[in-house]
C-alpha positions as CSV (number, residue, x, y, z in Angstrom):
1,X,0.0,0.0,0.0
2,X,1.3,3.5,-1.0
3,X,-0.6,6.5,1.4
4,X,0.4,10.3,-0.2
5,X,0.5,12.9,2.5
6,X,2.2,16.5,1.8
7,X,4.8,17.7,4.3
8,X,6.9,21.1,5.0
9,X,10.1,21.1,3.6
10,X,12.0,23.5,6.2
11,X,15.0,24.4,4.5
12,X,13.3,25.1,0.9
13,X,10.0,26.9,2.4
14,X,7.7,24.8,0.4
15,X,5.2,21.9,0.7
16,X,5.9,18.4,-1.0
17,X,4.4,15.6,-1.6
18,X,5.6,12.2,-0.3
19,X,4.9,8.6,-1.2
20,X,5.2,6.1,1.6
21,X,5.1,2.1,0.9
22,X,4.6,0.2,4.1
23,X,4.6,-3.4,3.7
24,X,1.6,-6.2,3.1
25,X,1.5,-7.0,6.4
26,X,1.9,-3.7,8.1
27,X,-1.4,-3.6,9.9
28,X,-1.1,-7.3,11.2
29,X,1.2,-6.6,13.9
30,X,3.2,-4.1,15.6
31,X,6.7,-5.2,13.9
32,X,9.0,-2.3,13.2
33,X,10.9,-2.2,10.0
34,X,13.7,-0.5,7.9
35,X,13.3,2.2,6.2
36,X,14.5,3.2,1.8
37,X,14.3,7.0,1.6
38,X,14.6,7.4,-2.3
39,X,14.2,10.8,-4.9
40,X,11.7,11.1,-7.8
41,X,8.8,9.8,-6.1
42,X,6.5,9.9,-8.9
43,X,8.4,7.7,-10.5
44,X,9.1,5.0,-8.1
45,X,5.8,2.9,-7.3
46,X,3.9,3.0,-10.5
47,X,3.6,4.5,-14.3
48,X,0.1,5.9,-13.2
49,X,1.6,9.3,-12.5
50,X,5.1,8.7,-13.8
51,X,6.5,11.5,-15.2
52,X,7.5,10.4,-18.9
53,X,5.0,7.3,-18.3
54,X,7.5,4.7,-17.0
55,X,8.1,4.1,-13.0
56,X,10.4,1.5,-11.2
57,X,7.1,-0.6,-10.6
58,X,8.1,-0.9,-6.8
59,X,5.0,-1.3,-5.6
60,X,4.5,-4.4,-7.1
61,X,7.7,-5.4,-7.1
62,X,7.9,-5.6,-3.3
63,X,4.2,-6.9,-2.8
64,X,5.1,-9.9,-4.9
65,X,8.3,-10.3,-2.9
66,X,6.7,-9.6,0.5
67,X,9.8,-6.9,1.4
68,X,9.8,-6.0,4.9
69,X,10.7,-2.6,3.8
70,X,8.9,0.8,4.3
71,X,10.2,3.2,1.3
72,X,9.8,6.6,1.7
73,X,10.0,8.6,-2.0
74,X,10.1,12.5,-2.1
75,X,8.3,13.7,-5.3
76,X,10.6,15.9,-7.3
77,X,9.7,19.3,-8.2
78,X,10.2,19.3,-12.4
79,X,11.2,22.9,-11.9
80,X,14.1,22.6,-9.3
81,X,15.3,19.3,-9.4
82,X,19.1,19.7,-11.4
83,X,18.9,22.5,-8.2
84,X,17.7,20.4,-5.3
85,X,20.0,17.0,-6.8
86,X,23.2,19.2,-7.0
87,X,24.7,19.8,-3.3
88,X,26.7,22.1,-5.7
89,X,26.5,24.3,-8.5
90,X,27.2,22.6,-12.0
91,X,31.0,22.1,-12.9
92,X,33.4,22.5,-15.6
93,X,33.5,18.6,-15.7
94,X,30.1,19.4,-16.6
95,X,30.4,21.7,-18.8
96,X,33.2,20.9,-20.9
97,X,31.7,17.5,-21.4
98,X,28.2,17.2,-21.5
99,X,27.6,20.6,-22.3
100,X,25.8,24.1,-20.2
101,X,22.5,23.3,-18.5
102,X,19.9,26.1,-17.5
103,X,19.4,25.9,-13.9
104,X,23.1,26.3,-11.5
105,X,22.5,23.4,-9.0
106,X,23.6,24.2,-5.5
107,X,20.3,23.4,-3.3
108,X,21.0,19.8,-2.6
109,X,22.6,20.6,1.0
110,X,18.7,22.3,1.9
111,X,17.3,18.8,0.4
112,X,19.5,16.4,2.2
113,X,18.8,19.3,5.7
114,X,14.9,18.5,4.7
115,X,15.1,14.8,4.7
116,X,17.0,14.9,8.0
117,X,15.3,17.4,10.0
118,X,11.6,17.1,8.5
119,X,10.9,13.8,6.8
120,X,12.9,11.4,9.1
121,X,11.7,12.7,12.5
122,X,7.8,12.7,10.6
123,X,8.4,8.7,9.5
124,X,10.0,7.7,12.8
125,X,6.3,9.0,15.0
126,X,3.9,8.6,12.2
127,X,5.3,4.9,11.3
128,X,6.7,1.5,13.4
129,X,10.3,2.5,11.7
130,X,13.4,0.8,13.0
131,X,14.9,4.2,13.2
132,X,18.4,3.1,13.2
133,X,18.3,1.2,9.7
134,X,17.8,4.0,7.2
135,X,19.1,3.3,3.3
136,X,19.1,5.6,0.3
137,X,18.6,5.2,-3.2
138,X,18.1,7.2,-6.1
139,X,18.5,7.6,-10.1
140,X,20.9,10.0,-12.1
141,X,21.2,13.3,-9.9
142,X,19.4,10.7,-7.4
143,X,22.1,9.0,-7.4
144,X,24.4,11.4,-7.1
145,X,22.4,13.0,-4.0
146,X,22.0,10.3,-2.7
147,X,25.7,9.4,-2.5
148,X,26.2,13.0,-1.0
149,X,23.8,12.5,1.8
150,X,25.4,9.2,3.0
151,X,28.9,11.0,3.0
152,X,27.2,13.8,4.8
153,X,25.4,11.6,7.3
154,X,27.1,8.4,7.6
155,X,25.9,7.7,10.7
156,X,22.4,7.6,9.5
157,X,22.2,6.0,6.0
158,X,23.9,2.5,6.3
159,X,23.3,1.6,2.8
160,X,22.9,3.6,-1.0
161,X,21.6,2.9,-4.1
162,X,23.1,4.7,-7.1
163,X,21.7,3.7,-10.2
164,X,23.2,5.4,-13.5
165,X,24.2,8.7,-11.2
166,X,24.8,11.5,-12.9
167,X,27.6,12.5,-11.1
168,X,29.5,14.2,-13.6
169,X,27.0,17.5,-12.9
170,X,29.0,18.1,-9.6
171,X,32.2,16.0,-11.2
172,X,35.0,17.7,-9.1
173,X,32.8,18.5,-5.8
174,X,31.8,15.4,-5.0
175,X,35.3,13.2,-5.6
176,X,36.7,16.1,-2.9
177,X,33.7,15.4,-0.7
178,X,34.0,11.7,-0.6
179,X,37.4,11.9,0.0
180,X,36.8,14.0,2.8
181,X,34.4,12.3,4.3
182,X,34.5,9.4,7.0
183,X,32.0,6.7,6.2
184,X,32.2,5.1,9.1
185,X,28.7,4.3,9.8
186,X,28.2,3.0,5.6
187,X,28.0,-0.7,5.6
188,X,27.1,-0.8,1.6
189,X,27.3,1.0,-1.2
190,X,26.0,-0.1,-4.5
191,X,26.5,1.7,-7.8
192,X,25.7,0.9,-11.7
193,X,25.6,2.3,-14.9
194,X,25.0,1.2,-18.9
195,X,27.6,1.4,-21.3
196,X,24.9,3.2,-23.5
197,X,23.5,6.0,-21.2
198,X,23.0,8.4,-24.1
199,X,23.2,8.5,-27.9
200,X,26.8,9.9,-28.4
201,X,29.5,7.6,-28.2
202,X,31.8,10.1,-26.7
203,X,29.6,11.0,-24.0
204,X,28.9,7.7,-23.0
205,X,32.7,6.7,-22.3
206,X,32.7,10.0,-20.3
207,X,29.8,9.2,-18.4
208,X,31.1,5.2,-17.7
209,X,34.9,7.1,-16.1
210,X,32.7,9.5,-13.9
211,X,31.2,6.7,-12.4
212,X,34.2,4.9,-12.1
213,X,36.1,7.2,-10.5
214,X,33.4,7.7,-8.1
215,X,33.4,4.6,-7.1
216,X,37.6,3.8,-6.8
217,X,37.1,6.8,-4.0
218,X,33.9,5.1,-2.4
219,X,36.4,1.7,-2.7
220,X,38.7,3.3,-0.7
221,X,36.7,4.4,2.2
222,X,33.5,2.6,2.6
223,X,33.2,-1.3,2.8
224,X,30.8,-3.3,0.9
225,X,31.4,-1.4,-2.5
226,X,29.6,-3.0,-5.7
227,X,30.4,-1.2,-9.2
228,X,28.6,-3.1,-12.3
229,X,28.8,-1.9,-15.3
230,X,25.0,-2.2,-17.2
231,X,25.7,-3.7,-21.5
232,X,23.6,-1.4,-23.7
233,X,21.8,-0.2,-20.2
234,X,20.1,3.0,-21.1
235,X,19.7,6.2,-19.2
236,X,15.9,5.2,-19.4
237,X,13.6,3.8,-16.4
238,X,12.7,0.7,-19.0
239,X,16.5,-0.5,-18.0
240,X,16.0,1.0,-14.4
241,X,13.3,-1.0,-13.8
242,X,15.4,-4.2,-14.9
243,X,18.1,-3.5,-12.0
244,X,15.5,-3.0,-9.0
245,X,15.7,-6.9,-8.0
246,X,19.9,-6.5,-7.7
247,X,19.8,-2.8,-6.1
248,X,17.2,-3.6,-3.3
249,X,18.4,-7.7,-2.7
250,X,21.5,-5.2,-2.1
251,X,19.9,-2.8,0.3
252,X,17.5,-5.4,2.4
């Protein structure tokens, strides 16, 4: 079951919409359970309001595989998100690369502040949480704020899921950051990406060495690092949806 509520984001000073999954049996009992706080949350549970149509299909996914698992997914705001997924604003890697984008980045330290300080003390009262097993997971510039918010907060998100992260918008930032960081508290870390994220040959190789680079650093300070590298996988949720059985057998 997936309930919508709409919560204050603190740091941001708007309202947003969030999508909570609580498991089949949730109302059976008074078990407490882990919690997946994941980005893009109109795209994570179903195509009905999807944007571009296509969702991860987790709803489903973890009703047929009876997941102990409550997932919490933050609705992005079309308008903000390169802002709100970028703890910094866009690079030269960036740039020189893939080309100038229209909005700077830069708000993804309020985002991570609003999942820490609104959402997490919310889920831990309103729901039977285990509030001391806390994963997160996300997409592109998911994944590359979600990567952020473990090295930020290490001591709260145990495991991350970055799925073809887009980590080349904040390139040079966040290789400094993780090397900075002490990820003391991560016990997992899995990352992928396709070979074919995009259409240009050039870009693709560029977008395969930002990941890997990414994840030599996150080899070198966190344990538990998985790196897999997706054959024709496509920056597209038809090929995200095909990796959700290996990210979340990885998170549970």
């Amino acid at each position: 079951m997936v309930e919508l509520f709409s919560l204050y984001m603190t740091a941001l000073k708007q309202h947003r919409t969030i999508r909570v999954y609580v498991p089949k049996h949730y109302d059976k009992g008074e078990k407490r359970y882990p919690v997946l706080y994941m980005h893009d949350g109109q795209n994570v549970f179903s195509d009905d309001e999807a944007i571009g149509g296509f969702s991860l299909g987790l709803e489903q996914y973890l009703n047929e595989q009876e997941y102990e698992l409550i997932v919490v997914a933050v609705d992005q705001n079309p308008e903000e998100r390169m802002n709100e997924y970028c703890p910094w604003e866009i690079g030269e890697y960036s740039k020189k690369h893939f080309g100038q984008v229209d909005l700077p980045g830069g708000k993804g330290k309020d985002y991570v502040d609003f999942i820490i300080n609104d959402l997490k003390p919310f889920m831990d009262n309103k729901y039977r949480t285990l509030s001391n097993q806390n994963s997160i997971s996300g997409i592109s510039l998911g994944g590359l704020i979600s990567v952020y918010a473990a090295c930020s907060y290490p001591q709260v998100f145990h495991k991350v899921a970055a799925i073809s992260s887009a980590f080349l918008r904040n390139q040079e930032e966040i290789e400094t950051y993780i090397q900075h960081s002490n990820l003391f508290g991560v016990k997992g870390i899995y990352m992928d990406c396709g070979d074919s994220e995009t259409n240009d040959e050039r870009k693709n190789k560029e977008f395969v060495a930002s990941n890997k680079r990414v994840y030599e650093l996150l080899n070198n300070k966190a344990q538990n690092v998985k790196f897999d590298i997706i054959p024709e996988g496509r920056h597209h949720y038809e090929d995200f949806k095909k990796r959700v059985p290996a990210f979340l057998e990885f998170i549970k």
